[in-house]
N, C-alpha and C positions, 0 to 999 in steps of 0.2 A: 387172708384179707378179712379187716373185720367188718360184717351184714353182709349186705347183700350187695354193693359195692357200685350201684347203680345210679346212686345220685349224683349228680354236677358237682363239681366245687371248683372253683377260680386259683388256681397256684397262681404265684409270684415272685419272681425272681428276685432276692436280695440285694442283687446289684442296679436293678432296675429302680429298685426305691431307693436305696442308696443315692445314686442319680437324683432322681425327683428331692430327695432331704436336703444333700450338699445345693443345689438348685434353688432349693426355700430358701435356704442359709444366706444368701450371698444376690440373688436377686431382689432389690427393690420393689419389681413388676408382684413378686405373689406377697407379699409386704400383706398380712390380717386376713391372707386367703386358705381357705381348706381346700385340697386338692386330693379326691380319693384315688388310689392307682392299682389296678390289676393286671393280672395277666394276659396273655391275647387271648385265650378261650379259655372255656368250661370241661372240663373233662373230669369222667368218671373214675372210681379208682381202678376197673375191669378196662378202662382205655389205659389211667398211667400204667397198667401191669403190661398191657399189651405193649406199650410204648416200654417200658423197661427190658422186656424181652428180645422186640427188635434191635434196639440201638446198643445192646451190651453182647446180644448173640446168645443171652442163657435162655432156655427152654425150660420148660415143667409145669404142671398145674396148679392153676392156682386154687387155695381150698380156701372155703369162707368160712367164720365162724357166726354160728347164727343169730342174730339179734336176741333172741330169748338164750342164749347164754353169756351174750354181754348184760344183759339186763339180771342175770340169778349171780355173774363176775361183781358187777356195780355193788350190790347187794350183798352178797357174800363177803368182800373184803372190807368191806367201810372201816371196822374198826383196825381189822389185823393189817391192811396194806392203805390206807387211804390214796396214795399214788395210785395204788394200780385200780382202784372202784373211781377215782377219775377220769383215767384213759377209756375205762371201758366206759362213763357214762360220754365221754368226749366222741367215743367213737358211734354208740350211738344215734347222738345230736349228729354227726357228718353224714349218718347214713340214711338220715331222716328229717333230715332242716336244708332248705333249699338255701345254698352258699354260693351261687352265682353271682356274678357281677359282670354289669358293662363298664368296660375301660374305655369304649371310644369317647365322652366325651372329654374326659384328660387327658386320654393318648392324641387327640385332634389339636387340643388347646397348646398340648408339650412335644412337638412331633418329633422333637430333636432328642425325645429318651429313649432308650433303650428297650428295646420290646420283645424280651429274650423265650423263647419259645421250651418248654418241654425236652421235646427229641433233640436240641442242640447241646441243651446241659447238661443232658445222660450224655450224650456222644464227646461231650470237651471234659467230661470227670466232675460236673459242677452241682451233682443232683442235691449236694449238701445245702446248694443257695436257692434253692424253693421252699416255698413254704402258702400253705392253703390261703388266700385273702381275706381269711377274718382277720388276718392278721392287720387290715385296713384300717381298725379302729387305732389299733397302733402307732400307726402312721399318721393320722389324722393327730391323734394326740401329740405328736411329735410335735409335728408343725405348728399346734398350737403353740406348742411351747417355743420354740424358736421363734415365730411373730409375737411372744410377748417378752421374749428376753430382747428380740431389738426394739421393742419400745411401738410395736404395730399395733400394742391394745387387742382386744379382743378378735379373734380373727370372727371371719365372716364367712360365708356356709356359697361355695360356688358349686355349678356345675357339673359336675364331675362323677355321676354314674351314684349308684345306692346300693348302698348293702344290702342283702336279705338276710 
């Protein structure tokens, strides 16, 4: 695991946004609206390990890699791998930049999407359709783009929970 593996961060199920996109697409009602959307909770990557452990039945310990050798990895490869002085500085930034988010007030406003939990999509084979919700800005850009390709003009900034 890379740091210390302690911090919060908001996964999100790709089927779930999926949902909420097709949804923008084809409702009138979010017609120039920004709807941010996360996952039901926060969890650390020492919870998803846990959570990976139980729901798949593999066992073993997990080993961290310390922050001061993501930071000499970052450094070290810039020129010979720049991919990989990314991931390390990405990993980083996850392991030390508070990545929460509230979804209730999207998930109150859209009760009817999908609110797909962690332990369900290890347990159905689906771990491939998560992904951390910074992926939020994403999605946000999406939707702008969709309320201006139907002609909704600029969308407009609702409700719906803040990134950090």
């Amino acid at each position: 695991m890379f740091g210390r593996g302690d911090d919060p961060v908001n996964f999100v199920s790709a089927t779930d946004v999926t949902a909420l996109v097709s949804h923008a697409a084809t409702s009138p009602s979010l017609r120039g609206q920004i709807r941010e959307l996360g996952g039901p909770g926060n969890l650390t990557f020492n919870q998803v390990a846990a959570i990976v452990q139980e729901t798949t039945g593999r066992r073993g310990t997990v080993r961290h890699i310390p922050r001061a050798a993501l930071h000499t990895m970052a450094i070290a490869t810039a020129r010979l791998k720049p991919a990989l002085a990314r991931q390390a500085r990405a990993a980083l930034a996850m392991d030390t930049t508070d990545m929460t988010f509230d979804a209730v007030p999207t998930r109150r406003a859209l009760p009817y999407l999908p609110n797909t939990d962690m332990p369900s999509r290890f347990r159905s084979g689906g771990q491939d359709d998560l992904a951390p919700s910074g992926a939020v800005s994403r999605v946000r850009a999406n939707l702008a783009a969709v309320a201006a390709h139907r002609g909704g003009g600029q969308p407009q900034e609702q409700a719906g929970g803040t990134e950090r």
